[in-house]
VOGU-3710 file (C-alpha; in Angstrom, 3 decimals, decimal comma):
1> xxxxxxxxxx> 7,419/32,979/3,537  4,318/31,069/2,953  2,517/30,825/6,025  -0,783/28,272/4,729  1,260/24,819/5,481  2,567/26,222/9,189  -0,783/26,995/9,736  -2,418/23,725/8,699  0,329/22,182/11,036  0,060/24,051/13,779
11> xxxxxxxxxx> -3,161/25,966/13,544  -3,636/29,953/12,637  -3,587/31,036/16,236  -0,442/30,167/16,279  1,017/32,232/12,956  -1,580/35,210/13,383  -1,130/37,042/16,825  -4,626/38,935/16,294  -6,476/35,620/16,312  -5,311/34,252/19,765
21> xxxxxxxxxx> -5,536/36,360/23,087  -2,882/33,550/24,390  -0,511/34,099/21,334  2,133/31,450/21,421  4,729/31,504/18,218  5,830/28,240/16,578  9,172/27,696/17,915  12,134/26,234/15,810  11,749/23,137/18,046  8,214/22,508/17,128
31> xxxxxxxxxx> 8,999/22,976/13,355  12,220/20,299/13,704  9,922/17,668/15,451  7,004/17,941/12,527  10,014/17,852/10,103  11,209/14,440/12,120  7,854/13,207/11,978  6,856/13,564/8,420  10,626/12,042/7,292  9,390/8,710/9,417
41> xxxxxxxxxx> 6,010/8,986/7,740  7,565/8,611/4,195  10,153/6,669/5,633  7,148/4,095/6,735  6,285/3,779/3,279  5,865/0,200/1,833  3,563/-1,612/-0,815  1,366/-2,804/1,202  0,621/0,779/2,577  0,430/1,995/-0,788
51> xxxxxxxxxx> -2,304/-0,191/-2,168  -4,708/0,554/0,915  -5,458/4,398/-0,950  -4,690/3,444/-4,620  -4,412/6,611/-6,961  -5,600/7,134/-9,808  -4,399/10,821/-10,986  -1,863/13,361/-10,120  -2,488/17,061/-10,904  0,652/19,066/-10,192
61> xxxxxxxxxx> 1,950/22,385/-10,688  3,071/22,848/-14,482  5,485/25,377/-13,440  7,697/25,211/-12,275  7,676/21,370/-12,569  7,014/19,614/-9,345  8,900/16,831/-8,204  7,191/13,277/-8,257  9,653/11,001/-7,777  8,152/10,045/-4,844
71> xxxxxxxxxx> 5,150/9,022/-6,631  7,354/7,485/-9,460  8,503/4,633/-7,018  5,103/3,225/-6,790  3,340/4,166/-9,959  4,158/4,317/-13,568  2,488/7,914/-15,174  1,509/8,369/-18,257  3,184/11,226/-20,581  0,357/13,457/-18,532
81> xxxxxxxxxx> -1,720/16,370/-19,832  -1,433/20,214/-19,749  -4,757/21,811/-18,197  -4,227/25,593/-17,876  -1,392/25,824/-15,187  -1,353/22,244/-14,113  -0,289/18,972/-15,520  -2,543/15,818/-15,190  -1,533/12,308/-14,861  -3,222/8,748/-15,035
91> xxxxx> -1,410/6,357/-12,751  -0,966/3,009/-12,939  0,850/0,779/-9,642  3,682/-0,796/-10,446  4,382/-4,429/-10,478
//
């Protein structure tokens, strides 16, 4: 299991027992409402929110190939380049 995103969510004290003297797991509860929360976050998505934090580039994982349809929907990419273990890509918004 890869602990780094739980921990950015809900803090290390709360994955690492040794670095809390009040040790208090993540319950399955608190990992469904985050889940909820995000969903509505891309759900909230719209143009105008888009082009408030335009990007430019997209680096992403060469392999296995990530996933960036989500990024697709508002940008067109270019046929990207390879750099060591990651693929780079100029962006351009769509119309």
């Amino acid at each position: 299991m890869n602990y780094y995103p739980m921990s950015v969510i809900f803090g290390h004290d709360r994955i690492a027992p040794f670095l809390s003297s009040d040790f208090r797991p993540v319950q399955p509860a608190e990992i469904e409402e985050e889940v909820r929360a995000y969903q509505s976050y891309v759900d909230s998505f719209s143009r105008e929110r888009v082009t408030q934090h335009l990007l430019t580039y997209v680096i992403a994982s060469a392999e296995p190939e990530q996933d960036l349809s989500r990024i697709d929907l508002w940008y067109e990419r270019d046929a990207g380049e390879r750099a060591g273990a990651y693929n780079l890509y100029r962006l351009t918004l769509r119309e």
